[in-house]
C-alpha positions in Angstrom: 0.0 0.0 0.0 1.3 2.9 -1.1 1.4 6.5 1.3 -1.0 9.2 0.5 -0.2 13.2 0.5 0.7 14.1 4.4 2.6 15.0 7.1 4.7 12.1 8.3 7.3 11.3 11.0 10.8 9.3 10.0 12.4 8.0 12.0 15.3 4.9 12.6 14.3 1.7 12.6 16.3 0.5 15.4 16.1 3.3 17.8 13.2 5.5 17.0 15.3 8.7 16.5 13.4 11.4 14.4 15.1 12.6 11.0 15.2 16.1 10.2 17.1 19.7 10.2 18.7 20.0 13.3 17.7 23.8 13.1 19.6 24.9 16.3 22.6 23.9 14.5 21.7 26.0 11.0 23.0 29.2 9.7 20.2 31.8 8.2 21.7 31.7 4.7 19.2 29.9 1.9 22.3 27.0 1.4 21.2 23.8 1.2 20.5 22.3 5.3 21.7 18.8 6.6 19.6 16.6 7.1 20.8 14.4 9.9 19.6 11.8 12.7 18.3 13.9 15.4 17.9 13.2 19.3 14.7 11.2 21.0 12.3 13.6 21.6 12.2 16.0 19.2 9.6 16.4 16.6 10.2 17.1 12.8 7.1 15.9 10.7 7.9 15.6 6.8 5.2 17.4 4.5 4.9 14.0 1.6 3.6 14.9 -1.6 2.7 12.1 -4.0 3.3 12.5 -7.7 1.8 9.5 -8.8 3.5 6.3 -10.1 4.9 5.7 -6.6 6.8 9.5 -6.8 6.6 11.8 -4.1 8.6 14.7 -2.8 9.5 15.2 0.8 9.5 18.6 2.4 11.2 18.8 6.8 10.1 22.4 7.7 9.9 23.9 4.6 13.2 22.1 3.0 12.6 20.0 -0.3 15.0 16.6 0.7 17.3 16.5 -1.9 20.8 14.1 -2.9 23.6 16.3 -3.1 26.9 14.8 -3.4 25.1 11.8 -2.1 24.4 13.4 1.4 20.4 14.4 2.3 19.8 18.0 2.1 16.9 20.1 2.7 16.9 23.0 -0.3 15.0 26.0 0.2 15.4 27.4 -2.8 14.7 25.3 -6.2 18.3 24.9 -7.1 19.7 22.3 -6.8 16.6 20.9 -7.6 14.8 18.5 -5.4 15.1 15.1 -5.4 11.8 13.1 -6.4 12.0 9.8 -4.3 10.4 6.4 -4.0 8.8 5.4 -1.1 8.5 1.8 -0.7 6.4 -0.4 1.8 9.3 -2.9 3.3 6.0 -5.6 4.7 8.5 -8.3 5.6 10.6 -6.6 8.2 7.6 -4.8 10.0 4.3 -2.4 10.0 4.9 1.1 8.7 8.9 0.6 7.5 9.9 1.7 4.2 13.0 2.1 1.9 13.2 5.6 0.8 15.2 5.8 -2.7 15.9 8.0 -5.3 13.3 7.6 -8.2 15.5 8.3 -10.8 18.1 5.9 -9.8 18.1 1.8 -9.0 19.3 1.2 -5.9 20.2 4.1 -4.3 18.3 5.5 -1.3 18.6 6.7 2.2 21.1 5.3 4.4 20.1 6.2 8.3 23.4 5.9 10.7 22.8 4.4 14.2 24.1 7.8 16.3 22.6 11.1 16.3 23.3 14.4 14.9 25.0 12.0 11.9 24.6 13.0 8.2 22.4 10.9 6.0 23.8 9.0 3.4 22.7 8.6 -0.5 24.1 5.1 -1.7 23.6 2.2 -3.2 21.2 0.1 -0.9 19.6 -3.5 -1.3 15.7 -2.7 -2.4 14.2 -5.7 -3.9 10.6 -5.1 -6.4 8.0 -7.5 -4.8 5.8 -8.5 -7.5 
């Protein structure tokens, strides 16, 4: 089952730690934000947009996620451009887990480190197509 347009929370599987902009940690420019593992108890709901065809686009406070020199970003501005992403149900390891990968290239998607306050990585990850 695919998601439907809405706010969301990600987190890590194994600890539950939100993802987001750590925005105490952020300059005022309009540069590109990290996007990075944050601490247990804070809040940073994603705005998910679905495109259609299994696309969406992910927004954390205002910040379009995008892959920039495979890292997660948030852009404020439309340059880079956004990333559009796939969002897949993962059914066999749980209820509500998903693979989050790049639509416009196989194999590659988020990779969430265990510790906090970490950078998220873009790179090649195992995502298998259940028919």
């Amino acid at each position: 089952m695919s998601l439907t347009s809405g706010n969301y929370t990600i987190t890590t599987r194994r600890a539950g730690y939100p993802v987001g902009r750590n925005i105490d940690a952020e300059d005022s420019s309009l540069r590109p934000k990290k996007v990075v593992i944050l601490g247990p108890g804070v809040d940073r709901p994603w705005a998910i947009e679905k495109l259609g065809g299994g696309i969406y686009t992910m927004k954390t406070r205002h910040g379009a996620a995008a892959d920039i020199e495979s890292k997660l970003f948030a852009v404020l501005i439309d340059e880079p451009e956004p990333t559009k992403w796939r969002i897949e149900p993962q059914f066999n390891l749980g209820k509500n887990l998903y693979i989050i990968g790049s639509a416009n290239r196989s194999r590659i998607g988020w990779n969430l480190p265990v510790e906090s306050e970490k950078e998220i990585g873009i790179q090649v990850c195992c995502i298998s197509n259940h028919s």
